[in-house]
C-alpha angles and dihedrals in degrees: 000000000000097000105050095104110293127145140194120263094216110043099009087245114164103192115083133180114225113240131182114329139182134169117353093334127090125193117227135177128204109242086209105054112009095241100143119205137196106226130182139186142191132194084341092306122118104243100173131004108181134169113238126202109258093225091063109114113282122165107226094192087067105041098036103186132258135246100008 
């Protein structure tokens, strides 16, 4: 669901790293800048795509990060 062309609002970045989910959202995180968005999608449409605060909890032993 993460690489499906998104990009960061921010610095236009196209690779994310997948963070905590539930339901329909998923968590991702841009591997250029750090922003991190809530995204959900139903039947292959986009539903909701929202910016969420860096500092909300993320557990970094289960995502590791990517590319670096």
């Amino acid at each position: 669901m993460i690489d499906d062309g998104f990009t960061c609002q921010d610095c236009g970045g196209f690779i994310f790293r997948a963070g905590p989910c539930g339901g329909l959202s998923q968590n991702i995180e841009c591997a250029g800048c750090g922003q991190r968005f809530n995204v959900s999608r139903w039947r292959g449409m986009l539903v909701t795509f929202a910016r969420i605060p860096n500092d909300s909890e993320w557990r970094e032993d289960m995502f590791p990060k990517v590319l670096q």
